[in-house]
C-alpha positions, 0 to 999 in steps of 0.5 A: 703715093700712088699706093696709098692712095689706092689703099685709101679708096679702098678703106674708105669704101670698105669701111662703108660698106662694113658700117651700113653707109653703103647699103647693098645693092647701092652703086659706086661712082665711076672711075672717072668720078672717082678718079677726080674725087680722089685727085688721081688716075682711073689706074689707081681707081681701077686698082682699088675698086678691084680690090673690094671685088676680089674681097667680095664687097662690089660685084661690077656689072659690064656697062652699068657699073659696080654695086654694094654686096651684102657684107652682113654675115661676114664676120671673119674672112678666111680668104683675106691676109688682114691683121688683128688691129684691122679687124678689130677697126672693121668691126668698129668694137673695143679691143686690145692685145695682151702680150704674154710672150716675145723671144727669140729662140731655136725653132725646134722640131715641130715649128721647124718642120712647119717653116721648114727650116732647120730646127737650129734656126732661129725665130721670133716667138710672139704669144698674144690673147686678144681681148674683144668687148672685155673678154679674151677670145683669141689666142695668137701664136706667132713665129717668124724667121729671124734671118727675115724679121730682125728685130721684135719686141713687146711693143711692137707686139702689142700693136701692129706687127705686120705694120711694122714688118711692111712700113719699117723693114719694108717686107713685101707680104703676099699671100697664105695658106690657111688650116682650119679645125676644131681641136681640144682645148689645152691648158695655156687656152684655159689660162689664157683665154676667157674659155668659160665651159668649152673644152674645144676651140677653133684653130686657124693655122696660117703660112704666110708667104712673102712676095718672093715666094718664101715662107717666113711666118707661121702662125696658130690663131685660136678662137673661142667657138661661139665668137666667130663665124668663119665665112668665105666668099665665091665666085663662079668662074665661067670658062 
């Protein structure tokens, strides 16, 4: 419970944030406002708020408290591990997945040497096109190790695989390193996607890694290149 309540606080108050409720520059409650709003330990608060400071929406100030940042130009984050359903919530717009694709195959040679795993290995292979506002933009192509992930099937795809993956099989997802480059478009872009005249697309490659270190998922996201603004958020460390 103590989980869900920390993820509570922090979707609330990220959500606000994101929609304007929140302006920049306005400061949070306390911990122990919070903590008593909320029905919990400034612990669970402490955790929460923690959480919106490392994905860069609050900036704490020693002894005055924590305050809004301008969230405005962050339009798809690259340090954060979220799935397309909570993206597509964030931005509050009409979406939805196509799923053009869920089996389970030999990895194959390239794939295998990107889960570095044998290339008999098998996995789940999951090719979806996301559709924003009508068109689609996205094209997500999934590939997880099958002696980790099970079972998968068209309607999990469609929705939240990684809902799944945490609530069902209870998998522990933690942290991924990301590739990002701009290459040619190919032809299961054009068909796939609502490409129009652009011959090149932004190409977003993930190795997503669970709490006990091991790699069990990679992915290729690719993007239509006047749809997305990648931003990454920095903060100095002083030493």
């Amino acid at each position: 419970m103590r989980e869900n309540k920390y993820l509570q606080i922090y979707n609330e108050y990220s959500n606000q944030i994101h929609s304007g409720q929140l302006l920049p520059g306005t400061k949070l409650p306390s911990e122990s406002e919070l903590a008593e709003a909320y029905t919990t330990s400034r612990e669970t608060v402490r955790k929460a708020l923690n959480l919106l400071f490392r994905e860069g929406y609050i900036h704490k100030i020693k002894g005055r408290g924590s305050f809004v940042l301008d969230m405005t130009r962050m339009d798809f984050p690259v340090t954060g591990l979220i799935s397309f359903k909570e993206m597509a919530d964030t931005l509050g717009t009409a979406s939805r997945t196509l799923v053009e694709r869920t089996i389970q195959e030999p990895a194959g040679s390239a794939i295998a040497r990107h889960l570095q795993i044998p290339p008999e290995t098998l996995i789940w292979k999951v090719v979806r096109a996301r559709e924003i506002e009508g068109e689609r933009i996205i094209l997500d192509k999934d590939y997880f190790r099958a002696d980790i992930v099970s079972f998968l099937s068209e309607e999990i795809a469609e929705g939240s695989i990684y809902e799944y993956l945490e609530l069902e099989l209870g998998l522990k997802i933690s942290y991924a390193k990301k590739l990002i480059s701009v290459e040619p478009s190919t032809e299961e872009d054009h068909r796939l996607l609502d490409l129009k005249n652009f011959t090149h697309i932004v190409v977003v490659r993930n190795y997503v890694y669970l709490e006990n270190t091991v790699l069990y998922q990679y992915t290729e996201s690719r993007h239509r290149l006047d749809k997305f603004q990648f931003v990454d958020f920095a903060r100095r460390v002083r030493r």
